[in-house]
Structure formats: structure tokens, C-alpha cells
C-alpha positions in Angstrom: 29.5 105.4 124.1 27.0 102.6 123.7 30.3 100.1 123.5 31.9 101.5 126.0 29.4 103.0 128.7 27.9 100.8 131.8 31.1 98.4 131.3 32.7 100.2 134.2 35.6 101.6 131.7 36.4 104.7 132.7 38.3 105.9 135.8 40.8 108.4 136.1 43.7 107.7 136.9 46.6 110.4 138.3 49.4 111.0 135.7 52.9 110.7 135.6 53.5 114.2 136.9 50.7 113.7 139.6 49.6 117.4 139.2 46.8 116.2 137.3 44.2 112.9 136.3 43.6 112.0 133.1 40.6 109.3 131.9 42.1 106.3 131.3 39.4 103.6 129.2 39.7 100.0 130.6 39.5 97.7 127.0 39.1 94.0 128.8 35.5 94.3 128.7 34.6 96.8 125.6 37.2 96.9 122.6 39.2 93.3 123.6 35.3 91.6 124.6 33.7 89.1 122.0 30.7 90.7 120.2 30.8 93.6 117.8 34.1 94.8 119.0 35.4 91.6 117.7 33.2 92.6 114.7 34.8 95.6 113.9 38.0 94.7 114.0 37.4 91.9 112.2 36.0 94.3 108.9 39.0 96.6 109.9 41.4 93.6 108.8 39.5 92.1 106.2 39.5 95.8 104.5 42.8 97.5 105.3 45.6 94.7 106.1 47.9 94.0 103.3 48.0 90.5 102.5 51.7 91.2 102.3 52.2 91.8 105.9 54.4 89.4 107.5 55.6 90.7 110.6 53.4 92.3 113.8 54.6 95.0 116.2 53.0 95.7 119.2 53.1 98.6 121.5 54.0 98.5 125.1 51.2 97.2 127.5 49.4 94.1 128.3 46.3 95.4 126.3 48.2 96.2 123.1 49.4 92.7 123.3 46.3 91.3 123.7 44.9 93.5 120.5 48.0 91.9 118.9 47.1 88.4 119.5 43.3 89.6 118.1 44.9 90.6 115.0 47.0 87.6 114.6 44.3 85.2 114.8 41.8 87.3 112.6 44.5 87.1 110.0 45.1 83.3 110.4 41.0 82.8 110.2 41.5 84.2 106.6 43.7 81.3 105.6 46.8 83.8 105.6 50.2 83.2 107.0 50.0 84.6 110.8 52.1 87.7 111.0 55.4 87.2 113.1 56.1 89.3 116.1 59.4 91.5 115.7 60.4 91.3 119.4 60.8 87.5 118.8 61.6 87.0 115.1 63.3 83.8 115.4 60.3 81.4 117.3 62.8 78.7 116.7 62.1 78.6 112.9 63.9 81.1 110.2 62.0 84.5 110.1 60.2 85.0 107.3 61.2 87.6 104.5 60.1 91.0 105.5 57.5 92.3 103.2 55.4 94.4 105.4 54.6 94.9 109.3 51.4 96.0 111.1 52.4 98.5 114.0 49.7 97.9 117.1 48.4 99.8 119.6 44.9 98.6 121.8 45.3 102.5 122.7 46.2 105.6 121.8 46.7 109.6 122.8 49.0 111.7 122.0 50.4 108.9 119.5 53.6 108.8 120.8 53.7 104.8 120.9 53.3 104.6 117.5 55.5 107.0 116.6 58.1 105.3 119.0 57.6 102.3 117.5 58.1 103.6 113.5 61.2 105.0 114.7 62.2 101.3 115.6 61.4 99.8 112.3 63.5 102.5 110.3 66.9 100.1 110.0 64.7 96.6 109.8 61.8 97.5 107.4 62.8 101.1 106.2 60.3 101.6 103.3 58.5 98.4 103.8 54.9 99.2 104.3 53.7 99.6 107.5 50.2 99.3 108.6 49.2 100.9 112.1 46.1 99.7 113.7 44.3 101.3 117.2 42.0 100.0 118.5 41.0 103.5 120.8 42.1 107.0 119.5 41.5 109.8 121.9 41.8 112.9 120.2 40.5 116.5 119.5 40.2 118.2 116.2 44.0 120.3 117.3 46.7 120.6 115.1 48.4 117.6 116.7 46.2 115.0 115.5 47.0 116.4 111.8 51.0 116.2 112.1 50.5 112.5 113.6 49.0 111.0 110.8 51.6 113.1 108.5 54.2 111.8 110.7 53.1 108.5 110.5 52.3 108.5 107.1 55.6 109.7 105.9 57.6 107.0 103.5 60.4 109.3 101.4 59.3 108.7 97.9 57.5 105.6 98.1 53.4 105.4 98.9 52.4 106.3 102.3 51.8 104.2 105.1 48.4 103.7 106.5 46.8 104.7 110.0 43.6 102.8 110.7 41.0 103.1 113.5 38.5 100.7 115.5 37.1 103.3 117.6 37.4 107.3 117.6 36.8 109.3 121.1 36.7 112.9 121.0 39.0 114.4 124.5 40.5 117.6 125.2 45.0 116.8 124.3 46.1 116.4 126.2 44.1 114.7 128.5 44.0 116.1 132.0 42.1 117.3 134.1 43.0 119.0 137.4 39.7 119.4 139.4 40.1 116.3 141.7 43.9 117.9 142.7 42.5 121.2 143.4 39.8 119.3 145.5 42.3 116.9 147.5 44.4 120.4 148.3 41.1 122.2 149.3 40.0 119.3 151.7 44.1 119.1 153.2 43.4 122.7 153.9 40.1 122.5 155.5 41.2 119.9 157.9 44.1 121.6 159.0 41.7 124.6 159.7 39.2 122.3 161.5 41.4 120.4 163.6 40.5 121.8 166.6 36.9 121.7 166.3 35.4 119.3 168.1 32.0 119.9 167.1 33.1 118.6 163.4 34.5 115.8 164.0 32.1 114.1 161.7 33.2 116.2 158.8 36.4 115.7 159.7 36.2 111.7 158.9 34.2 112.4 155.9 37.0 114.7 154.2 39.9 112.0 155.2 37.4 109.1 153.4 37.1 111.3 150.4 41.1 112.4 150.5 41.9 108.2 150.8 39.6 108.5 147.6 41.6 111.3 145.8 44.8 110.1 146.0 44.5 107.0 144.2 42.9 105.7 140.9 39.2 107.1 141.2 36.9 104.4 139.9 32.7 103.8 139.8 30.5 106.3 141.0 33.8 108.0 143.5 34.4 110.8 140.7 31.8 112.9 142.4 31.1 114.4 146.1 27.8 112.7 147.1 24.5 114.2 147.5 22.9 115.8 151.0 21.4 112.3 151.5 24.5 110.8 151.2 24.0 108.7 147.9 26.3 108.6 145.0 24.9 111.2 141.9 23.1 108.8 139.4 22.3 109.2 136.0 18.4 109.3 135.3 16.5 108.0 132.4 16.8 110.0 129.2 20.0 111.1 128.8 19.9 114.0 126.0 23.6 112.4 124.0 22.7 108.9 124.9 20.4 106.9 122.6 19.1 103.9 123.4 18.4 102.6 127.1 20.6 102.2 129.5 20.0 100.7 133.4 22.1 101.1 136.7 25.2 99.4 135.4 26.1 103.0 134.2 28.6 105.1 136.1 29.9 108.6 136.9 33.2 108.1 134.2 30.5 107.0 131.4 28.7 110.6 131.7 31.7 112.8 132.5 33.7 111.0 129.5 30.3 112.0 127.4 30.4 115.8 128.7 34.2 116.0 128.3 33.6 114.8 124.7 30.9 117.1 124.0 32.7 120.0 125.7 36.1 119.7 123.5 34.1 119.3 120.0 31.9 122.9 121.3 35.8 124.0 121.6 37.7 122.7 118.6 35.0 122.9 116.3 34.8 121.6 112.4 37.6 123.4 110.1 34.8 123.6 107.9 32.3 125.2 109.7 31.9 128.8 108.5 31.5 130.0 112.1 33.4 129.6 115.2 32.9 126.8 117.6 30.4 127.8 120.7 33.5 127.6 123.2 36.6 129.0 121.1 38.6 131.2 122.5 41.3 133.6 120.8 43.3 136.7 122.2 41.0 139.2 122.1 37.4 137.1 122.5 36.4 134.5 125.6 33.2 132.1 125.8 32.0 130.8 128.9 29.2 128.0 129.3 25.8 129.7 129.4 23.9 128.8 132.8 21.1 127.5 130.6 23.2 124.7 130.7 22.9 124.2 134.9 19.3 124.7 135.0 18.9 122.1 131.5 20.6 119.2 132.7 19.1 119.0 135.9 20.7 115.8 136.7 23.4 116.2 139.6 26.0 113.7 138.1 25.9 115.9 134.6 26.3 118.8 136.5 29.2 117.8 138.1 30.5 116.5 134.9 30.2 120.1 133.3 31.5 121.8 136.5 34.7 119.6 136.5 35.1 118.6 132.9 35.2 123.0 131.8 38.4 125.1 132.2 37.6 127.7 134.3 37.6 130.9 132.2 34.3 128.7 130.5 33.2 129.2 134.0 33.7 132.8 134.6 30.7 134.7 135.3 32.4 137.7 137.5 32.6 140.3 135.2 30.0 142.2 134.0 29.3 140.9 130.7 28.2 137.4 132.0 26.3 139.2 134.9 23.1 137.6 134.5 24.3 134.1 133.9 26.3 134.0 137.4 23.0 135.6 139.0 21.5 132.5 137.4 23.3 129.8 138.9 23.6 131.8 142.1 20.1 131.5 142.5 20.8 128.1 141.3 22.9 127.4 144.2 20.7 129.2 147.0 17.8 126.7 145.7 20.3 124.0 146.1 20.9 124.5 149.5 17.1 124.6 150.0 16.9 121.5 149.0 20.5 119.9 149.7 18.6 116.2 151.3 16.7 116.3 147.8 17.2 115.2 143.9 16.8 118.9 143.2 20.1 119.9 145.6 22.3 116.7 144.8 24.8 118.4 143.4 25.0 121.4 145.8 28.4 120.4 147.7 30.1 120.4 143.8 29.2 123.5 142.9 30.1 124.9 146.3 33.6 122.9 146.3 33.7 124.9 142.8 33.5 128.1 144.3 35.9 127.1 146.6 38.5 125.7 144.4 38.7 129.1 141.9 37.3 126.6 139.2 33.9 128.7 139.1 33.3 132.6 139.7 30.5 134.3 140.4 29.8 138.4 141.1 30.3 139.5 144.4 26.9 140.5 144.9 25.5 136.8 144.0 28.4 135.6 146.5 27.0 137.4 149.3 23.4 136.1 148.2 25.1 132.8 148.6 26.2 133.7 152.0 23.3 135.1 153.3 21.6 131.6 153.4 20.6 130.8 156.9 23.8 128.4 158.2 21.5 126.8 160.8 19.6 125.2 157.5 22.6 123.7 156.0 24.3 120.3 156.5 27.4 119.6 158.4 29.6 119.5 155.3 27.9 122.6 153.5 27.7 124.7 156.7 31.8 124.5 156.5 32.8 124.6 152.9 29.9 127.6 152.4 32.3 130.1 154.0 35.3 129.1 151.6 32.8 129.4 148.7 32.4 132.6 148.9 35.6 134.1 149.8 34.8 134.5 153.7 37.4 133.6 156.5 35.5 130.8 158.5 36.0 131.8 161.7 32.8 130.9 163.3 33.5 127.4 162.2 37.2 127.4 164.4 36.7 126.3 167.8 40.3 127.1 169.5 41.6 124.6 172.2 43.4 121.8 172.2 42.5 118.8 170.4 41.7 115.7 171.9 43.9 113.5 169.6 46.1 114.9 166.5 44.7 114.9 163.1 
């Protein structure tokens, strides 16, 4: 994260299905930048490139091409023979003879671009060695990433082919995340129940700024509902998985890429670790996130992070056996809305918008404690969303009459 955090990398970005975002990591100004990026590539290809390679292959995208071009001029620096690209073999001269190729990828997930583009070399190069360089691999520690490199790897009888990595970036596979959907149906639903309210008109145009902001690519410090003083949730100094200092170039996608991270590694685990990972989860046993971790990290932007970046069974604290964690953060929550216009409440509309959204449970009776905070003391915004927290119909909130103009 020190490469890639206050360089305004991550966003997220709504995927092909658009039930769901997943983070996408900008490159221009982190792995494709001048510096020690170029550095590391740089010792990549001096250590693993066979100085037999003589053609390149790059996947789709405008970044992969660029990583390509990288490549190609790091090899030329050597005093080598530039590799020639296999989408344009001819360059007006004879193609060279085909000893090896280098597969690249500025990028990578699931791995399916590399694997689409082996598949392509099969009748050209067929046991020619091959040489696949990303410059980003998101990953877990699940199965997948294992049959991959196997995959990839694979050469009949001759010697394997070789997968090498610039950067590694621990993510739940695949990566999505459906919080921001739940919230964008939550908010369609609360202004079709406030439309004839006349009194929350204000609300009103705050929800339709933050739907305009939910249907598109969500970018800077938007990933988050703001605070009860109407400023963004910032990350203060001395950031626990951070070393180093950092200033106010860093954004909401740097820290909830960090807590995503740090979330799927506490559920994958090591395969050599003799016990289980802190959030596995199997058939017959469920972890949730202890509450220690709300009242710890006491910042509202890593809050927020944890309360979108979990699956919600790590969240459930109805049933008995996590009783005193969700009468933790339900006291949590009451001193939130004590303090909603202060640091100590920023994150007060999340957690609500949690509740809300199914994403986190509490017991009934810490719901009603919830609900039993005086609505005259709450903001505009929490005084409507609090009744759809905790499972009550808002009726006071529902002026009926006749709009004055359609919603």
C-alpha cells in the first residue's frame, strides 16, 4: 500500500452484471509511474526473462499495452533483441524465428486473460516457452489461485512455464462487493416513501445527490456517507497497517482496499497455520467480527471500511451467542447519535444505513435501545433512516397530501 495509497488508485467501479462493484486499481500513476515501480520491473526482467524470448503478447486494455511497451524497452536497455508483438508479427520486416514469448498483463484477477491468451499461442508457439508477467495480481489464498498457476504452468512433457509477479494484493475472489447496491435500493425506497413529505425536502435532495453518486464509478472520498457535519470521513494520523507517514492526499479506496485485504487474509488464512483463520467459516461453525474492533479503530472512514468490506453473517450479532458484542456496538451506535455533528459520531449514518440494508444485525432488545433515542436530537437524515434501522414502519415521518411537484 505505500505504492499504491494517496495516488488516488482505487475506485469501485460497477461490474458487468451491475448487481455488484468491485475495486478496480488505476496503474497510470503507481505500477506504469517512473520510480521504484519502474524499479521493480526492471529486477523482474533482468531475473526471470529468457534471453530467448522473441515475441511479446499483451492482454487486452490500454494498460496492459502500456506494461508491454515497459517491457519491451527494459529488454532493449539490456542490449537484447526487442521482443516482437504477436498481433503484428510482420512490422514490415520478416518475423523472427519463434523461440519463446512473454504473455502480459498490467493486471490481473481471476486470471482469465492470461489463460485466454495461452489458449491463443497453442497452434503458433505450442511448447515454446512462455513467460507471463503481471504487473498487479489480486488474489486470496482460495483454491483458485492454485489451479491458475497449474494451468498456466502446464507444458505436456517439456519444463513448465513461468508466472511472475510485480506486485501481489490480497482481495476476497472474486472481487465484489454489494453494499453500495443495497444502499442505492435502500435510498430509491426511501424517497419513494418520503415523497410526499414536505418537511424533508432537504433529505430528499441529499439522497438523489448521493443516488447520482451510486450509479456510476464511485471515486475519492464518495465511497462513504458523510459525517453529521457534512465532511467526507478522513483518515487520521497513525493508521495501525500503515507504516510510514502519510498526508491528505490519501483517500477512502486506499483504507477500504487495506481493510478488504486484511479482512480476506483473517478469512483464508495460511495452509500452514496449525489453527484456523480468525474469520473461517465451515458447515457447522460461524465467526463474526468482534465489536472490539468498532470501538478500536475509532476512525469513521475505517469503520465504514469494516462495515462495508465484511459479509454479513461476520456481522451477525442477533443470536444469543454474540449477545454482548451487538449490545456493544449498540451502545456504540446510541453514543454515535449523541455526538452525530462530532469526530466521535462520523460514522453514525453508516452504521445506521447498515442496520437498514440487512448487512448488520443486532438483538432486538439493543434495536429498541436504538430506537428509544430522543428523534428531536437527531439530524434530518438520521431522524429518517433511524426508523428503517431498526425494523420500525416510519410512519411519523410520512406526511400524506399531495406533492407539490413529482419526485
Amino acid at each position: 500500500m505505500t505504492k499504491y495509497r494517496g495516488h488516488k488508485a482505487f475506485r469501485l467501479r460497477l461490474t458487468e452484471s451491475r448487481e455488484a462493484h468491485a475495486i478496480h486499481v488505476g496503474l497510470n500513476e503507481t505500477l506504469l509511474a517512473d520510480g521504484d515501480s519502474r524499479e521493480a520491473i526492471r529486477t523482474l526482467i533482468h531475473r526471470d526473462l529468457p534471453a530467448s524470448t522473441t515475441h511479446i503478447l499483451a492482454a487486452k486494455g490500454d494498460d496492459s499495452e502500456r506494461f508491454a511497451q515497459i517491457v519491451v524497452e527494459e529488454v532493449a536497455a539490456l542490449g537484447l533483441q526487442p521482443p516482437t508483438p504477436v498481433a503484428h508479427p510482420e512490422h514490415g520486416k520478416p518475423s523472427p524465428e519463434r523461440r519463446g514469448v512473454v504473455v502480459v498483463a498490467a493486471s490481473i484477477g481471476s486470471g482469465q486473460s492470461l489463460q485466454d491468451a495461452s489458449r491463443d499461442l497453442r497452434e503458433d508457439f505450442r511448447n515454446l516457452p512462455r513467460t507471463f508477467v503481471t504487473g498487479l495480481r489480486k488474489h486470496s489464498i482460495a483454491d483458485h489461485g492454485q489451479v491458475l498457476l497449474r494451468n498456466l504452468e502446464h507444458n505436456n512433457d517439456w519444463p513448465k512455464h513461468i508466472l511472475r509477479v510485480v506486485d501481489d494484493m490480497m482481495l476476497p475472489h472474486p472481487n465484489q462487493y454489494v453494499a453500495w447496491m443495497k444502499e442505492l435500493d435502500f435510498w430509491e425506497m426511501v424517497v419513494i416513501d418520503q415523497q410526499f413529505s414536505s418537511s424533508k425536502r432537504k433529505v430528499i435532495k441529499q439522497i438523489k445527490d448521493r443516488l447520482a453518486v451510486l450509479r456510476s464509478d464511485i471515486v475519492g472520498d464518495d465511497l462513504f456517507l458523510r459525517s453529521g457535519s457534512d465532511r467526507p470521513l478522513k483518515l487520521r494520523p497513525s493508521f495501525a497497517f500503515w507504516d510510514g507517514l502519510y498526508d491528505d492526499e490519501i483517500t477512502q479506496g486506499d483504507v477500504f482496499a487495506t481493510m478488504a485485504s486484511i479482512l480476506e487474509n483473517c478469512r483464508k488464512g495460511s495452509k500452514g497455520r496449525q489453527l484456523s483463520a480468525p474469520l473461517a467459516q465451515s458447515p457447522f461453525h460461524v465467526n463474526v467480527l468482534s465489536s472490539e474492533n468498532f470501538t478500536r479503530f475509532n476512525d469513521g472512514v475505517i469503520q465504514a471500511s469494516l462495515l462495508r468490506a465484511a459479509f454479513p453473517h461476520e456481522l451477525n450479532f442477533a443470536g444469543a451467542a454474540t449477545s454482548v458484542h451487538s449490545s456493544k456496538i449498540s451502545h456504540l451506535i446510541v453514543k454515535m447519535m449523541e455526538h452525530h455533528k462530532d469526530d466521535q459520531g462520523e460514522a453514525c449514518l453508516e452504521f445506521l444505513v447498515a442496520l437498514a440494508t440487512k448487512r448488520l444485525a443486532l438483538a432486538a432488545n439493543d434495536l429498541k435501545r436504538i430506537a428509544a433515542f430522543p428523534q428531536n436530537r437527531l439530524s434530518d437524515i438520521l431522524s429518517v433512516v433511524r426508523p428503517y434501522a431498526v425494523g420500525q414502519v416510519p410512519k411519523e415521518s410520512l406526511e400524506q397530501g399531495q406533492p407539490d411537484q413529482p419526485y
